[in-house]
C-alpha positions as CSV (number, residue, x, y, z in Angstrom):
1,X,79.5,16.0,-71.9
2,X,81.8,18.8,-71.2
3,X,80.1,22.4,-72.2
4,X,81.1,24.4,-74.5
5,X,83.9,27.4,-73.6
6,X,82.8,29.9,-75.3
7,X,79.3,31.5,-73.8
8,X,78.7,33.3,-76.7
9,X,77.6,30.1,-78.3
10,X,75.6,29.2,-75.1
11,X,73.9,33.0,-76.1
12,X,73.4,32.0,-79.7
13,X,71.7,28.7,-78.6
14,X,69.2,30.3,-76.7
15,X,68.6,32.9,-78.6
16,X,68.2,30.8,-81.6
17,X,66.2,27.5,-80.3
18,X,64.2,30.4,-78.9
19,X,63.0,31.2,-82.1
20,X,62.7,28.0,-83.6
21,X,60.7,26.5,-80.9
22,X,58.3,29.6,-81.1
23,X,56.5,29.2,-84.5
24,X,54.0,26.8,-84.5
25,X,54.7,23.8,-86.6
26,X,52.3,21.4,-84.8
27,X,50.7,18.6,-87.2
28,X,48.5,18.4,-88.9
29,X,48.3,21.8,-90.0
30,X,52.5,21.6,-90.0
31,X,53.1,25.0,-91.0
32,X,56.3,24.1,-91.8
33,X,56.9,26.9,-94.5
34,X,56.6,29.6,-91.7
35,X,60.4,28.5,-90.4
36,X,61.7,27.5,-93.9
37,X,61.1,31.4,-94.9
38,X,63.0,32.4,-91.5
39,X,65.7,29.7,-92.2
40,X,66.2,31.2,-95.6
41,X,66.2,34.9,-94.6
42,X,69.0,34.3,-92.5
43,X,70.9,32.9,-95.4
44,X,69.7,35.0,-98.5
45,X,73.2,37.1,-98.6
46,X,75.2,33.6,-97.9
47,X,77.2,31.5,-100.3
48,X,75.3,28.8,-100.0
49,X,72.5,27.2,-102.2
50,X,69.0,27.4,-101.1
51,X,66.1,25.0,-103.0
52,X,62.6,25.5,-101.9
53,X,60.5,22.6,-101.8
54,X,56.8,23.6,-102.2
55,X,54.3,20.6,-100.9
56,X,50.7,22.7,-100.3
57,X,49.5,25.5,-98.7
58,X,51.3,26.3,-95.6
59,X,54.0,23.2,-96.1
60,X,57.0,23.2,-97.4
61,X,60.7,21.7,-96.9
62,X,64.3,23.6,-97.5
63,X,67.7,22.8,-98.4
64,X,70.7,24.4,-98.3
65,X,73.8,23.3,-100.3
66,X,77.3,24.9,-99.3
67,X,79.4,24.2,-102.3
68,X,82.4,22.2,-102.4
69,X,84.5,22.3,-105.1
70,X,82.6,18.4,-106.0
71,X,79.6,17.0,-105.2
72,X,80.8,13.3,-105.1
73,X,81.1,12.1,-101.8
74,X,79.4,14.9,-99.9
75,X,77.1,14.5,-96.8
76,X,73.6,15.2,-95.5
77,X,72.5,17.0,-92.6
78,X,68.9,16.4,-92.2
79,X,66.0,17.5,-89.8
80,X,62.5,18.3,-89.4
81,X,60.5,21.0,-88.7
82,X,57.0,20.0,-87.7
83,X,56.0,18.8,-83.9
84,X,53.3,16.6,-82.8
85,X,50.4,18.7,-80.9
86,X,50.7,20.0,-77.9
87,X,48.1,18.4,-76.6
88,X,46.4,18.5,-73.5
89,X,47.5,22.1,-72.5
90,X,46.7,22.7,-68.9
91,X,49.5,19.7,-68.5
92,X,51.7,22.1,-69.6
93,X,53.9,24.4,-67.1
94,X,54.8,26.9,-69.3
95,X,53.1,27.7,-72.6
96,X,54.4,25.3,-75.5
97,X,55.0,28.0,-78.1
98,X,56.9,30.1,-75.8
99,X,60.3,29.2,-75.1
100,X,60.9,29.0,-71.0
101,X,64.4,28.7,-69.9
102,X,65.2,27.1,-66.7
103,X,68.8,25.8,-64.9
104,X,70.4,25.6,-68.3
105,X,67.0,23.7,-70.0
106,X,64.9,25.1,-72.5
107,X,61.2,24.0,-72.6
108,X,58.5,24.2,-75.3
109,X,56.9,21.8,-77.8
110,X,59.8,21.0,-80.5
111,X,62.5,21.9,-77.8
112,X,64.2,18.1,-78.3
113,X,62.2,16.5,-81.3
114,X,63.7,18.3,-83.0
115,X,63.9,21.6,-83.0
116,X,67.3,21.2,-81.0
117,X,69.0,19.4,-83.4
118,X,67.8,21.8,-86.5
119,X,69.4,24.8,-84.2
120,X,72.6,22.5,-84.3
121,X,72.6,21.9,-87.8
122,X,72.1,26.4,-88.7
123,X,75.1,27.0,-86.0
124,X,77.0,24.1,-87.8
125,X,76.1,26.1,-91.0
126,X,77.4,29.6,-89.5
127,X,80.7,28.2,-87.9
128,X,81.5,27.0,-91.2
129,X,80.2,30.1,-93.4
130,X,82.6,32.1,-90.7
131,X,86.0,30.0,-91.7
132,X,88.2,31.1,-94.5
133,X,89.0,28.0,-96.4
134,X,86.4,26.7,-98.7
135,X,85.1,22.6,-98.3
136,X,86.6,19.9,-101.0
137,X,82.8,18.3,-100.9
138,X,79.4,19.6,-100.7
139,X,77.3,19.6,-97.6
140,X,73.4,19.3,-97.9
141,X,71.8,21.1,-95.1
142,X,68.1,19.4,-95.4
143,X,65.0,21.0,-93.7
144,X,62.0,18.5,-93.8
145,X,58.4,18.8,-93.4
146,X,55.7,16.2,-91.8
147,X,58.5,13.5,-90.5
148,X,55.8,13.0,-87.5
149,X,53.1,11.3,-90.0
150,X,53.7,11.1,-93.6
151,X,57.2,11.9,-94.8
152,X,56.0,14.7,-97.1
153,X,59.3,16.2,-96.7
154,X,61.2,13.3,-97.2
155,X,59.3,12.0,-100.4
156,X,59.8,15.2,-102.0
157,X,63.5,15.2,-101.4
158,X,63.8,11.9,-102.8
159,X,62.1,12.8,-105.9
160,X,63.8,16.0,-106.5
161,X,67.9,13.9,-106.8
162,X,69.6,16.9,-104.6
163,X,71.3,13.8,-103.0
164,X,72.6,11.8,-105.6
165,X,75.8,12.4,-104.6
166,X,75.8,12.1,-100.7
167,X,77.6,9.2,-99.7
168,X,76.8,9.5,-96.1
169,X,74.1,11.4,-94.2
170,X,73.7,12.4,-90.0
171,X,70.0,12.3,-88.9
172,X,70.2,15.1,-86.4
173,X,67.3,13.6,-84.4
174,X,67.5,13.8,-80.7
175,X,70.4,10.7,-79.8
176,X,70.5,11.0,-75.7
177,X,74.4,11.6,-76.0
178,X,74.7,8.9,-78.5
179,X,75.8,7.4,-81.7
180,X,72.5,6.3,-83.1
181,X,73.3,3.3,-85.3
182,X,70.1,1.7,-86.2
183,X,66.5,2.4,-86.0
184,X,63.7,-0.5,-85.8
185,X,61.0,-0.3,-88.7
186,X,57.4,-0.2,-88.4
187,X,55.2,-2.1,-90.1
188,X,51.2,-0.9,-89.4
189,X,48.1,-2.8,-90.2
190,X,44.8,-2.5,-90.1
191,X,42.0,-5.5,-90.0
192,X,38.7,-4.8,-90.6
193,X,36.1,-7.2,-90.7
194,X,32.4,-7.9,-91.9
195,X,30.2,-10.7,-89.9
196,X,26.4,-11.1,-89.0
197,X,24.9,-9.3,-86.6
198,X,22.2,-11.5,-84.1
199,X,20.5,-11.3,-80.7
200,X,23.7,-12.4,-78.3
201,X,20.9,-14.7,-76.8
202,X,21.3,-16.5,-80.2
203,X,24.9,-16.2,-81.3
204,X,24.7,-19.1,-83.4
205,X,22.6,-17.1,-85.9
206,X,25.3,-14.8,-86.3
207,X,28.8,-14.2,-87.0
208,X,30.6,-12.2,-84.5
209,X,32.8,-9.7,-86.4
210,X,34.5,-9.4,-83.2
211,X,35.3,-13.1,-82.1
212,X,37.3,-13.2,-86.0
213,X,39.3,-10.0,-84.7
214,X,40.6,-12.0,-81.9
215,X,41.5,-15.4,-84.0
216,X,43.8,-12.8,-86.2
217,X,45.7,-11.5,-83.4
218,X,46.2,-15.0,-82.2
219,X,47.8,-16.3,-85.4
220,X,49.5,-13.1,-86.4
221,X,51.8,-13.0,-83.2
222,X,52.4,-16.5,-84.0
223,X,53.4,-15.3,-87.2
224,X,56.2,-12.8,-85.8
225,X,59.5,-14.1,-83.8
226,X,59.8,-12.4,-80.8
227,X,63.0,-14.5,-79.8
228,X,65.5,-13.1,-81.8
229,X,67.4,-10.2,-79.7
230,X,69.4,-7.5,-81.5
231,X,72.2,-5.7,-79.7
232,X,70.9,-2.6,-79.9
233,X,67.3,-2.7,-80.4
234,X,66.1,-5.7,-78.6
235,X,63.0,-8.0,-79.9
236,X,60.4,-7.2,-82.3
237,X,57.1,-6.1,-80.9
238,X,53.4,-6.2,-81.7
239,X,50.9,-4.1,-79.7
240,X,47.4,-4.0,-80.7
241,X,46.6,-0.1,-80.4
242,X,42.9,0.3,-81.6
243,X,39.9,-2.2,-81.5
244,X,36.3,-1.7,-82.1
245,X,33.0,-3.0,-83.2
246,X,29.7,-3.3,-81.7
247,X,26.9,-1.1,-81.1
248,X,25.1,-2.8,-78.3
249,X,26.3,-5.4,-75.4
250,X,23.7,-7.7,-76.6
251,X,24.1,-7.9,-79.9
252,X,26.8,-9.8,-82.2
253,X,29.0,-7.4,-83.6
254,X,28.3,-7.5,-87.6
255,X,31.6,-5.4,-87.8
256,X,34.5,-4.5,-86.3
257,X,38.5,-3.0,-86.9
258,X,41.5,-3.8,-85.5
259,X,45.2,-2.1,-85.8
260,X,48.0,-3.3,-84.8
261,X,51.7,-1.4,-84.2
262,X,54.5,-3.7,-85.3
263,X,58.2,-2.8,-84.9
264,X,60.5,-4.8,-86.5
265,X,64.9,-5.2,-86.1
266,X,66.8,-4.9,-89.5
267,X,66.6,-8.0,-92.3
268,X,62.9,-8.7,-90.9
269,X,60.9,-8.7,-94.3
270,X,57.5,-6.8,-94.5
271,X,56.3,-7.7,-97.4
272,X,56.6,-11.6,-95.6
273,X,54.7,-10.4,-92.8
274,X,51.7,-8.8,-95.4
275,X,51.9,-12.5,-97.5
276,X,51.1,-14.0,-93.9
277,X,49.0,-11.9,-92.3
278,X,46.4,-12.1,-95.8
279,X,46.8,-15.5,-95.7
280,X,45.3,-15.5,-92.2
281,X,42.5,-13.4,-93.2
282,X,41.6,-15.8,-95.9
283,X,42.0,-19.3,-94.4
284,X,39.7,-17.6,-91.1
285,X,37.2,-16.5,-94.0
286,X,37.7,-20.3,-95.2
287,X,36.7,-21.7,-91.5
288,X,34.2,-18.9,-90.5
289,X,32.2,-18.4,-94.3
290,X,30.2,-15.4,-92.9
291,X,32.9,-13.8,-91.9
292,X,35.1,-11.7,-94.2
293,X,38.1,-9.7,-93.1
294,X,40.3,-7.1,-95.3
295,X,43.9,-6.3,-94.6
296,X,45.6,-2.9,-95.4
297,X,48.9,-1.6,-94.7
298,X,48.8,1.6,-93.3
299,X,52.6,2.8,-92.2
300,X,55.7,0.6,-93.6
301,X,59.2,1.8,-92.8
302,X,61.9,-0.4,-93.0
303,X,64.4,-0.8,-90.1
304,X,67.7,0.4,-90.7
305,X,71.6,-0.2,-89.5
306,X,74.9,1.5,-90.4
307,X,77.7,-1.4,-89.3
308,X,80.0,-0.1,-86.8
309,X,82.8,-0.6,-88.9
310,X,81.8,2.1,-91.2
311,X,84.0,5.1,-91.8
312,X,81.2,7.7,-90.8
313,X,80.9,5.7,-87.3
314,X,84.5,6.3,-87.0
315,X,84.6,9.6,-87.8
316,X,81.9,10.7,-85.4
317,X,84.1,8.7,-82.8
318,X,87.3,10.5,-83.5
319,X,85.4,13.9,-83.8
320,X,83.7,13.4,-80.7
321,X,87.2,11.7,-78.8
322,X,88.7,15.1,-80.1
323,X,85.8,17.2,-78.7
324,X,86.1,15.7,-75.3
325,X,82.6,13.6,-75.7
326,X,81.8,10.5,-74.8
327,X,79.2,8.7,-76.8
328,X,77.8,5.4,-76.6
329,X,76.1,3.4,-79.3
330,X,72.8,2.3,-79.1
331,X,69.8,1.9,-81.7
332,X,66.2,3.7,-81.6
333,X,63.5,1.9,-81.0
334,X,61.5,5.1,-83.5
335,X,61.6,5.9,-86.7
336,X,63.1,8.6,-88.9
337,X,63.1,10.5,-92.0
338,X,66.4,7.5,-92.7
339,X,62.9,5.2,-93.2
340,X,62.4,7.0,-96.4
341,X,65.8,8.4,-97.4
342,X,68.3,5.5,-97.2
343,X,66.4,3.0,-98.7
344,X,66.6,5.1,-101.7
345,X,69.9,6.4,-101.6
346,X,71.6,3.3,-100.1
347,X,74.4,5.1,-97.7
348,X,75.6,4.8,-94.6
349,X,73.5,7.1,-91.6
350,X,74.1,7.6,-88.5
351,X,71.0,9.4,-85.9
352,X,73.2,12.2,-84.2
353,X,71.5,15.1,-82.6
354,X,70.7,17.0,-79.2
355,X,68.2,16.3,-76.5
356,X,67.0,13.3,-75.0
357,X,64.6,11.4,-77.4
358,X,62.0,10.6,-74.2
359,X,61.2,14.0,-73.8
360,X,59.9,13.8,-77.4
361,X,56.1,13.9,-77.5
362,X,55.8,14.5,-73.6
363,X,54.0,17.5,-71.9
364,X,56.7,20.2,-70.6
365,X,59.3,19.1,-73.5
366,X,62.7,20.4,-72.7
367,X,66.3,20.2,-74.0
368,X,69.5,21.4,-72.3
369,X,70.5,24.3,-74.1
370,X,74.4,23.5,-73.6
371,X,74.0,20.4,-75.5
372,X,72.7,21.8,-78.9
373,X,75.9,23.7,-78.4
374,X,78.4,20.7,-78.3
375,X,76.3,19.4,-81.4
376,X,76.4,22.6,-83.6
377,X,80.2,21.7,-82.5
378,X,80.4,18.4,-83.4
379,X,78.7,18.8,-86.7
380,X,81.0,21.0,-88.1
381,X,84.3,19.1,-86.7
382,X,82.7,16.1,-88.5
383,X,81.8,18.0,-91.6
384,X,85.3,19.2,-92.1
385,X,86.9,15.9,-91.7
386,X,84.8,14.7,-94.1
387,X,84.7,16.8,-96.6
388,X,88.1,19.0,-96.3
């Protein structure tokens, strides 16, 4: 990616990714409403739109609306504002909530997920707030809250119909110089079940909560085609992330809980997976009568695609050919706020953003500062040819 020629912007970058990344949104406290007041301040004497979205104590969501002269047809800019924890931080060379700039990189937690791409999104805003001519659509500027575990902020904007006009939207996620046009879904379970317990010198008077655990796992990944390749995303996966049960190596488990982390490519149907999965726990119930087991569904996002024959694919395209930046396609293999967002609105997405999406989560999280520069860029070249 070329870099931006004016270092001004490079200035207004750091300067405002610094600030971003230095209030504390880590789940699962969030804190998100500390940087929706600061986002807000810097726009209270703007023309623009602001709608608060309240979710409890210390949470809360933002966005900004900079009229068009219509509604119809307008677009979506949307990102989120909390972080996963820091985590261990003695794995940490520089503190996480202060931002440390090195060779052109910017580290602290939030630097790439995504505090990058909500830095492109306000120097998008101010580029645009700064030209003369006013925009024939609307753009939605949304801020969310909790996109790491629940989708507070997402929810919320759903229910409140700010974009029932939007026909397209750019999730500003971190795209590792790409065009982001598809993300896998996930599709979490968890299986808990309820033997016997016995001496394990006499496992025949028990039933072994444990053993039953196993015989799921067995027949669900028979239940899930890992064949199937898609261009983009590859297979879908299964990985069992948490098993336990037992209180004693020699004694049959009388309970035990199993989860498993399922990511699925686009037209794989969940609810078909739930319909087969309880139909494993009963017919092992049916074969094993002491045994019960009890299925819930703890995380369902749908995958996604946009078809790369959509306008807002091409538009990126000729924006970025214009800009003098070469992206590729590819899918990600994570989930966004899209999971909640376009299955309700039903438009086209792309995920379009700063950063590299493996340093998100990582110890030492970093983002090159130039590239939330090119972004702010490219957001408001594409906003302006699609809504001039």
């Amino acid at each position: 990616m070329n870099n931006p020629s004016t270092p001004n912007t490079i200035e207004a970058c750091t300067q405002l990714l610094s600030q971003l990344v230095e209030v504390n949104t880590c789940q699962p406290a969030g804190n998100e409403a500390a940087l929706v007041d600061f986002i807000a301040h810097r726009y209270q004497k703007s023309p623009v739109e602001l709608t608060r979205l309240e979710h409890s104590a210390g949470r809360a969501s933002l966005v900004i609306k900079l009229p068009g002269r219509t509604d119809m047809g307008s677009l979506a800019l949307v990102g989120h504002l909390d972080t996963v924890p820091v985590g261990d931080p003695d794995a940490w060379g520089t503190p996480p909530h202060k931002a440390s700039i090195k060779d052109g990189m910017l580290f602290g937690r939030g630097a790439a997920d995504m505090k990058g791409g909500v830095a492109a999104m306000l120097l998008a805003l101010d580029a645009l707030l700064q030209q003369a001519p006013g925009l024939a659509k609307s753009v939605y500027f949304c801020f969310t809250a909790d996109e790491e575990k629940d989708g507070i902020g997402a929810q919320a904007l759903c229910q409140s119909n700010l974009l029932r006009h939007v026909s397209a939207m750019l999730i500003c996620e971190p795209s590792r110089n790409g065009i982001g046009l598809c993300e896998k879904g996930a599709f979490w379970v968890r299986v808990s079940a309820d033997g016997v317990a016995c001496h394990a010198s006499r496992p025949e008077l028990g039933a072994n909560a444990l053993d039953a655990l196993l015989l799921f796992i067995d027949q669900a990944r028979q239940s899930v085609d890992f064949s199937t390749e898609h261009p983009y995303l590859g297979r879908n996966t299964m990985s069992l992330t948490r098993l336990s049960g037992g209180i004693a190596t020699n004694v049959i488990p009388a309970a035990a809980t199993l989860e498993l982390d399922i990511r699925t490519l686009p037209g794989v149907s969940h609810q078909a997976l739930g319909v087969k999965f309880a139909k494993i726990c009963i017919e092992i119930g049916a074969v094993h009568p002491r045994i019960t087991l009890k299925l819930e569904i703890i995380n369902n996002r749908p995958a996604l695609e946009t078809a790369e024959t959509d306008s807002l694919v091409g538009h990126v395209e000729q924006c970025s050919a214009d800009l003098d930046i070469h992206l590729e396609k590819r899918g990600l293999y994570f989930y966004t706020d899209a999971s909640q967002l376009i299955p309700e609105l039903e438009i086209p997405f792309v995920i379009l953003g700063p950063g590299d999406d493996r340093e998100a989560h990582t110890a030492n999280e970093k983002i090159e500062i130039a590239s939330v520069a090119i972004f702010a860029q490219l957001y408001a070249e594409i906003i302006k040819l699609r809504c001039s």
